[in-house]
Backbone as CSV, one residue per row, in Angstrom:
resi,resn,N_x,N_y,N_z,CA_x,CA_y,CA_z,C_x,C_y,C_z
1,UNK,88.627,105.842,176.615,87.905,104.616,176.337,88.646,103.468,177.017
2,UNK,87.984,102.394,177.913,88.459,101.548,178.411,88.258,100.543,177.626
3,UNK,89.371,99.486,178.047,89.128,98.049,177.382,87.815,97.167,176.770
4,UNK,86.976,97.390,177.669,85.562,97.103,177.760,84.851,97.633,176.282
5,UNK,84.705,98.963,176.771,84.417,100.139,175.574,84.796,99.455,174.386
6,UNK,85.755,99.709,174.450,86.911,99.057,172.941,86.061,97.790,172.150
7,UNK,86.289,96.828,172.857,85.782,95.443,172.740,84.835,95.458,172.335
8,UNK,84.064,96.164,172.899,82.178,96.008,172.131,82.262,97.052,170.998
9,UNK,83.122,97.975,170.560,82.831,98.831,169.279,83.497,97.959,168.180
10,UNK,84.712,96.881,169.184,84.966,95.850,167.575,83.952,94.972,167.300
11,UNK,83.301,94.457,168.620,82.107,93.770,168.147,81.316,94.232,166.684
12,UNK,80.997,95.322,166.634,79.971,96.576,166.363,80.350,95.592,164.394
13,UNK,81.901,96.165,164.295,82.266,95.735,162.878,81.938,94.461,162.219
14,UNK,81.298,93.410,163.609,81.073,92.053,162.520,79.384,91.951,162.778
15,UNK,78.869,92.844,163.539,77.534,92.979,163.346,76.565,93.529,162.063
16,UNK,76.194,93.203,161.423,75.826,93.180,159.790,74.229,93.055,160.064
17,UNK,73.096,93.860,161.350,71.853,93.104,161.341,71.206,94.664,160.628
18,UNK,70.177,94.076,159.718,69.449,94.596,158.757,68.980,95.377,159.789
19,UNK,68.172,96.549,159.151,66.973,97.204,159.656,65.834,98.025,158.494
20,UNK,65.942,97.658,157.310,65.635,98.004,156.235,65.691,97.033,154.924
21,UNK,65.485,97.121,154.656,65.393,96.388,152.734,64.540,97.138,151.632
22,UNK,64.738,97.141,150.826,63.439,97.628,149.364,63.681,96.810,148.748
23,UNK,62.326,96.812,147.832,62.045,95.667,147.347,63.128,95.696,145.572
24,UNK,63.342,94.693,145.157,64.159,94.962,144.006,63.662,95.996,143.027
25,UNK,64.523,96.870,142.283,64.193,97.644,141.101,65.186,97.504,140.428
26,UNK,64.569,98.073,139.078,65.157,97.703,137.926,66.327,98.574,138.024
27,UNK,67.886,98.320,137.542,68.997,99.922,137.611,69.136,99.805,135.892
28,UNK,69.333,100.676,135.160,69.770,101.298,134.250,70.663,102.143,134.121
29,UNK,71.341,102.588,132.889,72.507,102.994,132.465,72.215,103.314,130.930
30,UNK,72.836,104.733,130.992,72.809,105.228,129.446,73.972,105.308,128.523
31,UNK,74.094,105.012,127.679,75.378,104.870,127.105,74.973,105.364,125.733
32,UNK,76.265,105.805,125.250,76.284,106.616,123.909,75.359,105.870,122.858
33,UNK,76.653,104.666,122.754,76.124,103.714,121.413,74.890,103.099,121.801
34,UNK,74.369,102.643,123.001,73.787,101.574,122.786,72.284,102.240,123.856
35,UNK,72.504,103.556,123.902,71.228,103.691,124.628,70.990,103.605,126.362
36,UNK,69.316,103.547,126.487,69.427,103.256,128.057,69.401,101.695,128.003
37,UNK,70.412,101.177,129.004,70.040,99.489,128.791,70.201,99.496,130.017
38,UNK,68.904,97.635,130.701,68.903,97.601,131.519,70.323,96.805,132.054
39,UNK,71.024,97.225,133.261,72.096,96.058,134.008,71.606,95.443,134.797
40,UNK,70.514,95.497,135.811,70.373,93.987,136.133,68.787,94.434,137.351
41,UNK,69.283,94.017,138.903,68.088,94.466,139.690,68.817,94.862,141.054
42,UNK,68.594,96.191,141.602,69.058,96.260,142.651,68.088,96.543,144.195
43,UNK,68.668,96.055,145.173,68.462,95.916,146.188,69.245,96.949,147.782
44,UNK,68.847,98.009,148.032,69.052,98.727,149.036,69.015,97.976,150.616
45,UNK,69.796,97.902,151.340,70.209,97.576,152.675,70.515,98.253,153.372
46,UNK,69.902,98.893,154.787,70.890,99.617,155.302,71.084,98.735,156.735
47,UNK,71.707,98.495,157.232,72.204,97.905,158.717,72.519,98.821,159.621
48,UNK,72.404,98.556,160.548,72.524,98.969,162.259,73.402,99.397,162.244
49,UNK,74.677,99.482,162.069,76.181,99.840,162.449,76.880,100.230,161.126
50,UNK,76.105,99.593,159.979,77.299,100.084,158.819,76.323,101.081,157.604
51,UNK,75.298,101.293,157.833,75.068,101.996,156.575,73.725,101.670,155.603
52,UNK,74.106,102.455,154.756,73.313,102.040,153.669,74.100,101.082,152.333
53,UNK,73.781,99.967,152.033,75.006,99.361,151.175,73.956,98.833,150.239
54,UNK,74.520,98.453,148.622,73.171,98.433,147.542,73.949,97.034,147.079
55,UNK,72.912,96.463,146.400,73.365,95.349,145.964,72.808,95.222,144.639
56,UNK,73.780,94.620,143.281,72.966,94.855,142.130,72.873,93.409,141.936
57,UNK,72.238,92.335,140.986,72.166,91.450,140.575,71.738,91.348,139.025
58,UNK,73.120,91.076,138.186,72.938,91.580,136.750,72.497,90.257,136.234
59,UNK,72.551,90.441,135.079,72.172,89.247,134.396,72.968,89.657,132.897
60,UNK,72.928,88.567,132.111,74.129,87.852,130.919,73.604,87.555,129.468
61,UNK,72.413,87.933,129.310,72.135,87.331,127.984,73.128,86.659,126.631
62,UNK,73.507,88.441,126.491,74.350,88.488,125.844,75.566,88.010,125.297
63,UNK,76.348,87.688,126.548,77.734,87.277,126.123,77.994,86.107,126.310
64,UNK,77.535,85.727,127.961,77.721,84.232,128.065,76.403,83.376,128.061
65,UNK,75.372,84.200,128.542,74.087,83.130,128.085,74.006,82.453,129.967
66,UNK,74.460,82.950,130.497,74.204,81.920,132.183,73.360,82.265,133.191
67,UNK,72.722,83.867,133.227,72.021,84.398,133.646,71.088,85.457,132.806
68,UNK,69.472,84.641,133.068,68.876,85.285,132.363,67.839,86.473,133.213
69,UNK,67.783,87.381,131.994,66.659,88.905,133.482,66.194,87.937,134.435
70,UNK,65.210,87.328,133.938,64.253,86.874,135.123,64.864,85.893,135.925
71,UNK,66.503,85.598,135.914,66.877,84.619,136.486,67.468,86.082,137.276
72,UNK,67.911,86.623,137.142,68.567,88.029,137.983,67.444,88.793,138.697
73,UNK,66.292,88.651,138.416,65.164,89.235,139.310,64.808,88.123,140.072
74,UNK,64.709,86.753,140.022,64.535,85.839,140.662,65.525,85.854,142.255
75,UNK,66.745,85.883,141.389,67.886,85.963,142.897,67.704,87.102,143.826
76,UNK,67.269,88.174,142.966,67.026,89.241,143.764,66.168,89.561,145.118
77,UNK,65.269,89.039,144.385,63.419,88.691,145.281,63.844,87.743,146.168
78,UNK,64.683,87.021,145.750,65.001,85.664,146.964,65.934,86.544,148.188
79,UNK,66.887,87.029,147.359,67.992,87.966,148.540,66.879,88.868,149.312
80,UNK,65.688,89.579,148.395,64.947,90.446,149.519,64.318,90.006,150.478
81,UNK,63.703,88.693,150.167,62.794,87.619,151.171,63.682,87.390,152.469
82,UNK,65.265,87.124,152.091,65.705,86.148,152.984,66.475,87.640,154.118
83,UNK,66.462,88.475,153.795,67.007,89.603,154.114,66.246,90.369,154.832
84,UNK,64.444,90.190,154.769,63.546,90.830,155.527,63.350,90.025,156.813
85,UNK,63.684,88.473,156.520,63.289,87.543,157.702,64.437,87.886,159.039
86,UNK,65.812,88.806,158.586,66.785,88.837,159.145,65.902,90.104,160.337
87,UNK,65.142,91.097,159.913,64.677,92.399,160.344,63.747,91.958,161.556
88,UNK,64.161,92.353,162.335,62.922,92.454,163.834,62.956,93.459,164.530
């Protein structure tokens, strides 16, 4: 591999361009005590050079009160919108 070569495969590592998205779904988790409960909304990505990478967006009722579901499905839908405009 020459210099050249080299150079454009480090390029490769800060290239992050979409080629995929799904639309948010709900993730869940089962737990002894407390059942299936929902954790938040996730979002699938896969990019050109790195993969498939997931993204969850939880939400807080409970403990601190700062993010509510539909405020965690809200961010979500926004991350999928702004994430499809990236795709050509």
């Amino acid at each position: 591999m020459n210099i050249n070569q080299a150079v454009e495969k480090f390029k490769l590592l800060f290239d992050w361009t979409p080629v995929s998205v799904s639309y948010p779904s709900p993730k869940y988790m089962d737990y002894s005590d407390k059942g299936h409960v929902l954790l938040g909304y996730q979002v699938r990505v896969r990019y050109r050079h790195h993969g498939m990478r997931e993204y969850l967006f939880t939400y807080d009722e409970e403990k601190l009160g700062m993010v509510s579901q539909e405020r965690a499905l809200n961010n979500a839908i926004k991350f999928y919108e702004k994430t499809m405009q990236k795709i050509h």
